[in-house]
C-alpha positions as CSV (number, residue, x, y, z in Angstrom):
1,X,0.0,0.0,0.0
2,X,2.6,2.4,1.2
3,X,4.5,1.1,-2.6
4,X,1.7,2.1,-4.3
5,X,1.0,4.9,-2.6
6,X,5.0,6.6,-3.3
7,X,4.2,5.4,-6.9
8,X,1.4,7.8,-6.9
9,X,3.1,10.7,-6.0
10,X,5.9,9.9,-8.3
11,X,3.4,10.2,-11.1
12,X,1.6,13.4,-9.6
13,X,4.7,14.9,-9.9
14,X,5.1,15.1,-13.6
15,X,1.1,17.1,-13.8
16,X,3.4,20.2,-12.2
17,X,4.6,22.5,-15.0
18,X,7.1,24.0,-12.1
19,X,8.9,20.4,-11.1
20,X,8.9,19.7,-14.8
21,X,10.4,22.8,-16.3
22,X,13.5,22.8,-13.7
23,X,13.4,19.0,-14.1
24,X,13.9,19.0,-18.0
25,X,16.1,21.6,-18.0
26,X,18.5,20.5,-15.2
27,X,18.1,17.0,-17.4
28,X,19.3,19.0,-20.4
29,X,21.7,20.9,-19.1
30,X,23.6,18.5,-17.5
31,X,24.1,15.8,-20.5
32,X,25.8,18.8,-22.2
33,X,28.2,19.1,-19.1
34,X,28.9,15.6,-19.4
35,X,29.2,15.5,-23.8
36,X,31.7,18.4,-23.0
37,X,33.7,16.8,-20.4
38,X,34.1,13.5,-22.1
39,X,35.1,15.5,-25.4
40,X,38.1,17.5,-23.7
41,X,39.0,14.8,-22.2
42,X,39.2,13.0,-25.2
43,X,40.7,15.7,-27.1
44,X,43.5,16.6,-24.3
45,X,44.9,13.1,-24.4
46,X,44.9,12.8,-28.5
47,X,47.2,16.1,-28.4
48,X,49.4,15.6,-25.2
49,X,48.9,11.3,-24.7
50,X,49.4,12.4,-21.2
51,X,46.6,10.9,-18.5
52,X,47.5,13.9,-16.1
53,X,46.4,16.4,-18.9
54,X,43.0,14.5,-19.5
55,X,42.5,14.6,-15.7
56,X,43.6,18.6,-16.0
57,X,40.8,19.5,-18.3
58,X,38.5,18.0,-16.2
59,X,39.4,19.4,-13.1
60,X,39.3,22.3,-14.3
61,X,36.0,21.9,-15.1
62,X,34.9,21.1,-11.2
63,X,37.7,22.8,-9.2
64,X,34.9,25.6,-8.8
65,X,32.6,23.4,-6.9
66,X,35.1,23.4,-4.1
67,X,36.5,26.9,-4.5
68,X,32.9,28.8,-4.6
69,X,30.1,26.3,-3.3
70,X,29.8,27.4,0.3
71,X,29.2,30.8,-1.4
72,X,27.0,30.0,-3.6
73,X,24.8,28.6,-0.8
74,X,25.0,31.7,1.0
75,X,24.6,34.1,-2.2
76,X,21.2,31.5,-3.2
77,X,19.6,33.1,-0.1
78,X,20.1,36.9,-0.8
79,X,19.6,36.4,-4.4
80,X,16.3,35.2,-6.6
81,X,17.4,31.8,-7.4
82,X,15.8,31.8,-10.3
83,X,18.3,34.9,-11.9
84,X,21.2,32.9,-10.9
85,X,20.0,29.5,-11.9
86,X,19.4,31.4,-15.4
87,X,22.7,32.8,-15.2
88,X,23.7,29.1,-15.0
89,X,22.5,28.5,-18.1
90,X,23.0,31.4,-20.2
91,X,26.9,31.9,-19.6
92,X,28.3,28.3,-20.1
93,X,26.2,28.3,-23.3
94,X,28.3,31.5,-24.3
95,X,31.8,30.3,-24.0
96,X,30.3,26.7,-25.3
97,X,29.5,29.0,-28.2
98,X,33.1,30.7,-28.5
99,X,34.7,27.2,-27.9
100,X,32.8,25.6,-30.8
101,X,34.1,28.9,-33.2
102,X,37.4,28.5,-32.1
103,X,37.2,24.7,-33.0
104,X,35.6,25.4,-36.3
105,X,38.7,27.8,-37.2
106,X,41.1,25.8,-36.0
107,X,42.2,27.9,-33.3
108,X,41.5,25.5,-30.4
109,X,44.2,25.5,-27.7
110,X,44.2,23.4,-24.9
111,X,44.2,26.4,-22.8
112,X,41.1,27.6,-24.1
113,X,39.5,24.9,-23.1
114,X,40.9,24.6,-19.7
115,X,39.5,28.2,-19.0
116,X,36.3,27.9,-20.5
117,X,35.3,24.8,-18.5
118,X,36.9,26.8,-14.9
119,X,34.5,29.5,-15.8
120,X,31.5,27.1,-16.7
121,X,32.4,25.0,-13.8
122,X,32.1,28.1,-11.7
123,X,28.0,28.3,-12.6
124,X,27.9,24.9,-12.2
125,X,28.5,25.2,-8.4
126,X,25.4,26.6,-8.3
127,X,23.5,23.8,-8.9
128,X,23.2,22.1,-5.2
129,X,21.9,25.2,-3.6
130,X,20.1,26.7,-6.5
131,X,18.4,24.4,-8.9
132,X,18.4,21.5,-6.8
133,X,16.6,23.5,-4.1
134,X,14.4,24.9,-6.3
135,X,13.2,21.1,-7.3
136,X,12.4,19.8,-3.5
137,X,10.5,23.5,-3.2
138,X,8.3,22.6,-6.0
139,X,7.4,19.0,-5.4
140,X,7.0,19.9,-1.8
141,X,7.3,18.1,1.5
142,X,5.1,15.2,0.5
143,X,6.9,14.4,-2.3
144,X,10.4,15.6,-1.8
145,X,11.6,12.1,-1.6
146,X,10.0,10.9,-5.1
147,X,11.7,14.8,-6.3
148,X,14.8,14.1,-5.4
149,X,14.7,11.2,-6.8
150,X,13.7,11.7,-10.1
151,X,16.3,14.4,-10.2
152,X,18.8,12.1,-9.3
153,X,17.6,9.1,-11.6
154,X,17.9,11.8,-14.1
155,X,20.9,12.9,-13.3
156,X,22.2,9.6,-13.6
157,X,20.8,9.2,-17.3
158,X,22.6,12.6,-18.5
159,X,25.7,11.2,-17.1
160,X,24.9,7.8,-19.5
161,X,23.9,10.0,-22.6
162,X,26.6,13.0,-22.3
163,X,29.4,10.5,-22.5
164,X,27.6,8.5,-25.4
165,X,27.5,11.9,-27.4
166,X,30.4,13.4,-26.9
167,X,32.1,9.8,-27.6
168,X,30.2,10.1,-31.3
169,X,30.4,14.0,-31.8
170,X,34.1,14.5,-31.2
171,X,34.6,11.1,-33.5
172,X,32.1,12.6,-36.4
173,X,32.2,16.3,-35.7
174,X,35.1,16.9,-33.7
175,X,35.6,19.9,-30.9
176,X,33.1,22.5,-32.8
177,X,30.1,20.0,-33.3
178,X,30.6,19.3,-29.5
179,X,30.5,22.5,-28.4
180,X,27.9,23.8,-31.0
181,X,25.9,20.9,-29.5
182,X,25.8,21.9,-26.2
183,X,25.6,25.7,-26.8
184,X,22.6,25.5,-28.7
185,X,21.0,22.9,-26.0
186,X,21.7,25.5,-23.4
187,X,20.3,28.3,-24.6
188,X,16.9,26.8,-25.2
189,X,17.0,26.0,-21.6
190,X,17.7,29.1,-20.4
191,X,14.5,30.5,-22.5
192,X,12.5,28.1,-21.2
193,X,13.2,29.3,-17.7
194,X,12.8,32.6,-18.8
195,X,9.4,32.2,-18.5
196,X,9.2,30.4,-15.0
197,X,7.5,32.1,-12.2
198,X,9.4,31.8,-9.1
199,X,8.9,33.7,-5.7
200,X,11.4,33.9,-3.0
201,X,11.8,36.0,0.0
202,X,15.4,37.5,-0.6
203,X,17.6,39.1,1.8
204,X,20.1,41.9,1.4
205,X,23.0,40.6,0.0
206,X,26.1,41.6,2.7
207,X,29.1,40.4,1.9
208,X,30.7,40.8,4.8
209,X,27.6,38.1,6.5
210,X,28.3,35.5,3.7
211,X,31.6,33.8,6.2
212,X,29.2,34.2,9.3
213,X,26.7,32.6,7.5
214,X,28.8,29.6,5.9
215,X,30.1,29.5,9.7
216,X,26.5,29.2,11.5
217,X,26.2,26.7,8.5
218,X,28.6,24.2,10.1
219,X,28.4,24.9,13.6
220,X,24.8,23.2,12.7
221,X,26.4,20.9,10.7
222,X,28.6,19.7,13.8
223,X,25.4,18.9,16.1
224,X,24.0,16.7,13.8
225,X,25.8,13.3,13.1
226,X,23.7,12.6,9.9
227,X,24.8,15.4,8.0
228,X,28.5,15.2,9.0
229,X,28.2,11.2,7.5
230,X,27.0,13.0,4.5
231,X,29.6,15.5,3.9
232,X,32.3,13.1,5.4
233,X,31.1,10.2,2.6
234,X,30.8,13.0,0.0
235,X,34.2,13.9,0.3
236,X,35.8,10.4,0.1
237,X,33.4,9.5,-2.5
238,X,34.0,12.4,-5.0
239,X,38.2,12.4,-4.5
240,X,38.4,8.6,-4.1
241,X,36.2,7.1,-6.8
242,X,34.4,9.9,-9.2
243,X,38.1,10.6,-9.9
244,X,38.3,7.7,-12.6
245,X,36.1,9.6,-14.8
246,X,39.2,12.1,-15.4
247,X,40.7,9.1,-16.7
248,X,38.2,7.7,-18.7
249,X,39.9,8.6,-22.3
250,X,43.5,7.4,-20.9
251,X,41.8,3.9,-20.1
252,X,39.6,3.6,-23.0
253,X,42.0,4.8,-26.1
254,X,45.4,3.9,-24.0
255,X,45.0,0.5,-22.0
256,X,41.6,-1.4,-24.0
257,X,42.5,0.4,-27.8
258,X,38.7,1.4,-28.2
259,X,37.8,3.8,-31.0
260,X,36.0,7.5,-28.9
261,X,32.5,6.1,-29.6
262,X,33.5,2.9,-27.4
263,X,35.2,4.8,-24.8
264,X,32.0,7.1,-24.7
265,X,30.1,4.0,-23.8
266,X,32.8,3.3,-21.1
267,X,32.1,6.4,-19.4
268,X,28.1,6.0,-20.0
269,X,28.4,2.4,-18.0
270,X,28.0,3.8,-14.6
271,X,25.0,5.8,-15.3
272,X,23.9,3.3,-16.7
273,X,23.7,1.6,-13.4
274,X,23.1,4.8,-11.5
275,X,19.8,5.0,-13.7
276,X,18.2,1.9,-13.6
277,X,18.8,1.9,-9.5
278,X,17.5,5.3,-9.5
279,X,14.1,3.6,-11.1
280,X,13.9,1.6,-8.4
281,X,14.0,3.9,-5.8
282,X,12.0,6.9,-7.8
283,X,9.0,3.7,-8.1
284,X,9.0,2.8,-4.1
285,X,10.0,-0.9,-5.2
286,X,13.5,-0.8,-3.5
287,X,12.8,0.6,0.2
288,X,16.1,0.8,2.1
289,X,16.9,2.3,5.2
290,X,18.6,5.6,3.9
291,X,21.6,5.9,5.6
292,X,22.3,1.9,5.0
293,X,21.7,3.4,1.0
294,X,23.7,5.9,1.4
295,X,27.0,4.3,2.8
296,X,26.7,0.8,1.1
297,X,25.6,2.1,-2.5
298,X,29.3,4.2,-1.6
299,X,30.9,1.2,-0.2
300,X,29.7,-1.0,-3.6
301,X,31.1,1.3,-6.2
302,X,34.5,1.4,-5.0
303,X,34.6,-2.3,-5.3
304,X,33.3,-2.2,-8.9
305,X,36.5,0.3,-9.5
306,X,38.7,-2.3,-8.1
307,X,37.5,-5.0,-10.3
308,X,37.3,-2.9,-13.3
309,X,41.1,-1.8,-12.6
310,X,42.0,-5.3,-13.1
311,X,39.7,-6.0,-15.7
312,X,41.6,-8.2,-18.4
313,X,38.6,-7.3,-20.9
314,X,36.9,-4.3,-21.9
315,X,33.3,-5.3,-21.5
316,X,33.7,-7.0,-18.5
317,X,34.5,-3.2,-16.9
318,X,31.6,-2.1,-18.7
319,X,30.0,-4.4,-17.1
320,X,31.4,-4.2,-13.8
321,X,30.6,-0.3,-14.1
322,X,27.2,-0.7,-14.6
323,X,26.4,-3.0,-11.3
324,X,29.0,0.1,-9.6
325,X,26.2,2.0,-11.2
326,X,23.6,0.7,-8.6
327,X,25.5,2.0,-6.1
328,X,26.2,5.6,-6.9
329,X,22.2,5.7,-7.1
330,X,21.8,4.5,-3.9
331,X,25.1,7.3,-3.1
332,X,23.2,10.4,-5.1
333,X,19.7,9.8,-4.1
334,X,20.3,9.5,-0.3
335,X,23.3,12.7,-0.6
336,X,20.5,15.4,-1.1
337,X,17.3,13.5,0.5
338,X,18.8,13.4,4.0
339,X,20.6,17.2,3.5
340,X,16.7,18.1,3.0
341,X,15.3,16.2,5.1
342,X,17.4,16.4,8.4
343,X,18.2,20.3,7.8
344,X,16.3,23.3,8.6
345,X,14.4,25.2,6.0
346,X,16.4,28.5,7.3
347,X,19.5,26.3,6.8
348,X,19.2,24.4,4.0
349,X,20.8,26.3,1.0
350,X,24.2,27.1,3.0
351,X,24.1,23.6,3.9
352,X,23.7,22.4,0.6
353,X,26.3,24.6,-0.7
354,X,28.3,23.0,1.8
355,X,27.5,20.0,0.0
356,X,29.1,21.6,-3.1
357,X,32.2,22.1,-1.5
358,X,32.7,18.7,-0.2
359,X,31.9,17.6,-4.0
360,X,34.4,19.9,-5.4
361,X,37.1,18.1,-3.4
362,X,37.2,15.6,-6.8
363,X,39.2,17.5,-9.0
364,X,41.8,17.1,-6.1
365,X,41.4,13.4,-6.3
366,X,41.3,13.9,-10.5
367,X,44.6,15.6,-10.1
368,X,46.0,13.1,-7.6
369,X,44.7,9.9,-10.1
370,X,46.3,12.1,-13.0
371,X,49.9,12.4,-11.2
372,X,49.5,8.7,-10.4
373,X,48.6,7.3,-14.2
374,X,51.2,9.1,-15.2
375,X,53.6,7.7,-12.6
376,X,52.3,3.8,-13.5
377,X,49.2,3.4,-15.6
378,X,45.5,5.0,-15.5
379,X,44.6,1.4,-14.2
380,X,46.9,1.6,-11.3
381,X,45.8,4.8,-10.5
382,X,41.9,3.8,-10.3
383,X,42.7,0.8,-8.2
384,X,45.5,2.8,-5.5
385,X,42.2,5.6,-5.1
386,X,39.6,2.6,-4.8
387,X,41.6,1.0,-2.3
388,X,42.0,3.7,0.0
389,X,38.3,5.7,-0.4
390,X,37.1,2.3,0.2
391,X,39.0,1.7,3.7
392,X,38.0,5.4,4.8
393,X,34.5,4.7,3.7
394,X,34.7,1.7,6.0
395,X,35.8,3.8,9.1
396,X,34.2,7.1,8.8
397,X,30.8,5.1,8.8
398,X,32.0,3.3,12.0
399,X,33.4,6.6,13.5
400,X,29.9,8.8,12.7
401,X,27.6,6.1,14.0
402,X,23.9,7.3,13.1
403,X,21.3,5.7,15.5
């Protein structure tokens, strides 16, 4: 009964023109991200061969999230979310727009890209306290577990079809049909929010108050054990595993000899996974207690990296990948649903943007994985970060008991 009844909401959701405009366009959005990332990537190891410059171009591309996320929790409730959601939008589809001329006249640098994706990256840190907010808001409390998600499953399907994309674009089209892809994509979005209603009651922005309010933030955090699990896992999971996807193009042109289309599908196995968990979860079929989710769907995807790391074949870490995938759902879903659920409304955006920093420590990891590929092979550097996000998942869930 209590299946059936989530199921319902679930549907109910998609009859609200609000949950389904931020919904589509967050969908949107974010396979363009993902097409872009996989194509830089891709295109930074065919000029340099190096695995540390692959993992470069896409930390570049996330470094922000650690850098500016606590702000941009704090800005989110001084400013109408909606503007700087919109902002998100419209100025990554810009420089995707210069990028993609640049390609087309054969001017592309590597450095071009590396500062066009820092810049988008930065309105991608957004996204937690903005967007992501602005989803649970307009599903409301009844059905911010169904919201999130749907958001999440979704999420999980961009990172699947970005990758499969920008495999096929940067094989047929190269660098400008990539980023004229994604620039175009982009700027519909941001018309369609255009015309979204959205009230919020704003603050003066000081500032001055922003530290003091990223402060009270985790002084919060710190009373509750359930949230400092979450940023604690976040962490290890976004240095310690999310890290291979810097080295994605290394492993799939360099160690299994796959042409960009196959290497695409690499990268698009663990949302692959990610998606079809996130089904079960979005439907009410797979009830789990949450924080069991969250720290085992963390715990199972570092063991698929260590088996894909020693993978003699490249469709067994396909497939390995994909059953990883069931545990990054299990990861994402719970990550936002118990930041909502266990914070204050007051609190929530600065918390979330909190969130944003603890996911912007990948790049770090991205770099670290980079430095180590390059040291001994992109395998070796997978299985070394597995290994030891794996043993400090293991004891930070021991050490932050939840009852």
């Amino acid at each position: 009964m209590k299946g059936e009844e989530e199921r319902w909401r679930t549907r109910d959701l998609l009859t609200s023109s609000d949950f389904v405009r931020l919904w589509l366009a967050g969908g949107f959005t974010n396979a363009m991200r993902w097409l872009e990332l996989l194509a830089a990537g891709l295109f930074a190891y065919e000029v340099t061969g190096s695995g540390l410059a692959a993992a470069a171009v896409a930390a570049a591309r996330q470094l922000p999230q650690l850098l500016f996320g606590a702000f941009a929790g704090a800005v989110a409730e001084s400013v109408n979310r909606k503007h700087v959601f919109l902002a998100a939008l419209l100025i990554p589809a810009s420089i995707s727009a210069i990028l993609a001329t640049l390609a087309a006249s054969g001017q592309l640098a590597l450095w071009h890209i590396v500062v066009g994706g820092f810049i988008s990256g930065t309105m991608w840190s957004t996204e937690m306290p903005t967007r992501r907010r602005m989803v649970g808001e307009a599903a409301g409390p009844s059905r911010i577990v169904q919201a999130i998600a749907l958001d999440s499953m979704t999420g999980a399907a961009t990172r699947m079809i970005g990758p499969l994309l920008g495999g096929v674009t940067f094989e047929l089209l190269g660098m400008a049909g990539a980023y004229g892809i994604s620039s175009v994509v982009q700027f519909i979005c941001g018309g369609a929010i255009l015309g979204f209603a959205y009230a919020q009651e704003t603050r003066p922005l000081a500032l001055g108050r922003i530290v003091t309010d990223i402060a009270a933030g985790l002084r919060f955090a710190r009373t509750n054990a359930l949230i400092m699990l979450v940023y604690a896992i976040t962490i290890v999971v976004n240095a310690f595993a999310f890290c291979y996807s810097g080295l994605i193009a290394p492993i799939g042109s360099g160690e299994f000899k796959v042409s960009p289309t196959l290497v695409g599908v690499l990268a698009a196995a663990e949302p692959i996974g990610a998606l079809t968990g996130g089904m079960l979860l979005a439907s009410g079929l797979v009830r789990i207690d949450r924080r069991l989710t969250f720290v085992g769907g963390s715990s199972l995807f570092f063991v698929a990296l260590l088996v894909m790391a020693i993978s003699p074949s490249y469709w067994l870490a396909v497939l390995v990948l994909v059953l990883g995938g069931l545990g990054t759902a299990g990861f994402s879903n719970m990550q936002s649903t118990l930041m909502l659920t266990e914070a204050p409304p007051e609190m929530r955006s600065r918390l979330m943007g909190i969130v944003t920093v603890c996911i912007g420590t990948g790049p770090l990891g991205v770099l670290l994985a980079g430095f180590l590929a390059d040291a001994s092979s992109p395998r070796d550097a997978v299985l070394i970060m597995a290994l030891i996000g794996l043993a400090l998942t293991i004891a930070l869930s021991a050490r932050l008991r939840v009852r």
